[in-house]
C-alpha positions as CSV (number, residue, x, y, z in Angstrom):
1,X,-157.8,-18.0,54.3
2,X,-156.8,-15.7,56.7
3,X,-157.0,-14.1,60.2
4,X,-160.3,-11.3,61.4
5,X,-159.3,-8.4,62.4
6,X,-160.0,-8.5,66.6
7,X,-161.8,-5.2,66.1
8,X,-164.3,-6.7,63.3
9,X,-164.7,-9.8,66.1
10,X,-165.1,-7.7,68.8
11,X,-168.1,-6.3,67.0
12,X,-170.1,-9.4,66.5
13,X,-171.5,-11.6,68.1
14,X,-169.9,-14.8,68.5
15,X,-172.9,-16.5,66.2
16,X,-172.8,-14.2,63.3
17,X,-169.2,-14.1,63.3
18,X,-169.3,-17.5,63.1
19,X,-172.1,-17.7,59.9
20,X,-170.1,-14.2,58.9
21,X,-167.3,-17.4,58.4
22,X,-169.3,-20.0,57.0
23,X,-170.9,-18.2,54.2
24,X,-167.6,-16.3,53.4
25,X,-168.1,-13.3,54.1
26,X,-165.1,-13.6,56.6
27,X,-161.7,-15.5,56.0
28,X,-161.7,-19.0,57.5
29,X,-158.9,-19.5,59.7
30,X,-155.3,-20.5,58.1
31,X,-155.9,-24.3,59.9
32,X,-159.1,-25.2,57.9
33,X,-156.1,-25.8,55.0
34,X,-156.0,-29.1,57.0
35,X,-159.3,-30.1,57.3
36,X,-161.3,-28.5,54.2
37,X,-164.6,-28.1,55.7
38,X,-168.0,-28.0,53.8
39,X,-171.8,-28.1,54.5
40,X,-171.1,-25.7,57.8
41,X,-174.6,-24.9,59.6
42,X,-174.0,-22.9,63.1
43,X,-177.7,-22.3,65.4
44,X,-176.9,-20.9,68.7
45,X,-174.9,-23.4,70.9
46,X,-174.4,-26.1,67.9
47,X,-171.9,-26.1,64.8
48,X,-171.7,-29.0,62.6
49,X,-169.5,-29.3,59.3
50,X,-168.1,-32.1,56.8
51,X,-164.6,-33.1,55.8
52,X,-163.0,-36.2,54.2
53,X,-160.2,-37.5,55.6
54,X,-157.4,-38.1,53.4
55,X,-154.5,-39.9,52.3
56,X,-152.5,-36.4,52.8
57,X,-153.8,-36.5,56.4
58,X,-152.0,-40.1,57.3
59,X,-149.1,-41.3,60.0
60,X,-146.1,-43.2,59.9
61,X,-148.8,-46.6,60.6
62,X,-151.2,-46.4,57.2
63,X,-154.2,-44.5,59.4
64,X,-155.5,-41.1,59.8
65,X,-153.3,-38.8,61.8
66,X,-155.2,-38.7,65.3
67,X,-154.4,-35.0,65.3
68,X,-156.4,-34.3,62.0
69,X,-159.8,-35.8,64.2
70,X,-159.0,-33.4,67.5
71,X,-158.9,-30.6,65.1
72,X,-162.0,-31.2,63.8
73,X,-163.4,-32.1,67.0
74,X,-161.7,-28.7,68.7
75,X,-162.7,-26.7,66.1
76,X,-166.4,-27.8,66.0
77,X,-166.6,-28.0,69.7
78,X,-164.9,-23.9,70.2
79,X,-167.2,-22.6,67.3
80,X,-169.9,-23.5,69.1
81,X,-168.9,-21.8,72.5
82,X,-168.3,-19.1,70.3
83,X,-171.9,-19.1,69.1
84,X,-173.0,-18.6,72.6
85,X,-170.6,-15.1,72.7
86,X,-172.0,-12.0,72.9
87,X,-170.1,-9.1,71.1
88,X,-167.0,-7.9,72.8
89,X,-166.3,-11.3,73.6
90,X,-163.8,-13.8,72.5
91,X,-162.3,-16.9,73.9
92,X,-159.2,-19.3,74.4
93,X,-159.6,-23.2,74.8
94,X,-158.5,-24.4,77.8
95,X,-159.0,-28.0,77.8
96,X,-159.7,-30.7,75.5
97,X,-160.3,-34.1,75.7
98,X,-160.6,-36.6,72.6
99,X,-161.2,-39.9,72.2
100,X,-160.7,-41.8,69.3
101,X,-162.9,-45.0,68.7
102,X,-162.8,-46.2,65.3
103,X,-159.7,-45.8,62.6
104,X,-160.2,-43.3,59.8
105,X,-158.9,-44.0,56.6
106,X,-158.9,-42.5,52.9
107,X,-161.7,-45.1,52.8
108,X,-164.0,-43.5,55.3
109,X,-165.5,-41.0,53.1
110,X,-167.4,-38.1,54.7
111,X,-167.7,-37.4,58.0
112,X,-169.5,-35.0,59.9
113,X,-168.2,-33.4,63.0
114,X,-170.9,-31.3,65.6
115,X,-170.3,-29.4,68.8
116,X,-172.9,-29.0,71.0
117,X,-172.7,-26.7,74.0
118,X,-173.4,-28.5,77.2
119,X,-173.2,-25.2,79.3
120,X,-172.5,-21.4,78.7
121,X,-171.8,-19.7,82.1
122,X,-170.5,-16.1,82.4
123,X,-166.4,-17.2,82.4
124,X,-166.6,-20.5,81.4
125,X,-168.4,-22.6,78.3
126,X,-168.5,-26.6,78.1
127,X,-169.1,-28.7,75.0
128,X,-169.2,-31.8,73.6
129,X,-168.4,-33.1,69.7
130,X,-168.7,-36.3,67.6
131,X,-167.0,-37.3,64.2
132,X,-169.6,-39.5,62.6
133,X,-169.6,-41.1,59.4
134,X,-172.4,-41.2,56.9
135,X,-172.9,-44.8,57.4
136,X,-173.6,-43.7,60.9
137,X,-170.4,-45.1,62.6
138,X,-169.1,-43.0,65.7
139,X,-165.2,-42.5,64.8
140,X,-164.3,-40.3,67.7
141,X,-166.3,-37.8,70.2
142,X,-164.5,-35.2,72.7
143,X,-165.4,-32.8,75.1
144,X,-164.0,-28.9,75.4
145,X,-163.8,-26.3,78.4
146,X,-163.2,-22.7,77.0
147,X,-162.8,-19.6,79.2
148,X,-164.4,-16.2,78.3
149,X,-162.3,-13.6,77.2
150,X,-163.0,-9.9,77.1
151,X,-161.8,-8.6,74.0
């Protein structure tokens, strides 16, 4: 785990940066410690990854922390803005909106989270995710303004 360089970023293009990351060939991010993705696929405007929530991921009440689904849901939802970057471009979230439908437990197994972009304009990007599980259940879905950053 680690941090890109900016300079390394700035030279990509936000899709192969983002497959750069997936096969390894860059560091994930320090926060995927948390979530532990696997089975990442990124096409331009759509990322989708696995994770199992856990018991290490639970609250005071005996359910999955509520944070450990925005996570996945902002991170799945941003990588895919980020697909839509060319190089010399980077971006900061700046809103996000979850909702949380079903309870996730250390029983829930796999789930896969994918962020679709709804729209890519020149200073702002919209998307939309969903946490599903593999029995096809819709745990939580959000949706994600970012704003374009030079870099």
């Amino acid at each position: 785990y680690g941090v890109t360089p900016l300079e390394v970023m700035a030279s990509m293009a936000g899709l192969d940066f983002v497959r750069a990351m997936f096969a390894g060939r860059l560091p994930p991010p320090p926060i995927m410690q948390t979530i532990e993705p696997f089975d990442q696929t990124a096409e331009p405007g759509v990322v989708a990854f696995h994770s199992i929530p856990g018991f290490r991921h639970y609250n005071p009440i005996g359910s999955v922390h509520g944070g450990w689904a925005c996570t996945l849901l902002d991170s799945c939802m941003a990588c895919a803005a980020q697909t839509t970057l060319a190089a010399g471009q980077g971006y900061t979230t700046v809103e996000l909106k979850v909702n949380l439908v079903r309870p996730l437990s250390s029983e829930t197994g796999p789930v896969r989270a994918e962020g679709k972009v709804v729209s890519a304009g020149r200073t702002i990007v919209t998307a939309e995710g969903r946490i599903v599980g593999w029995d096809g259940k819709l745990y939580a879905h959000g949706t994600t303004t970012c704003l374009v950053l030079g870099l």
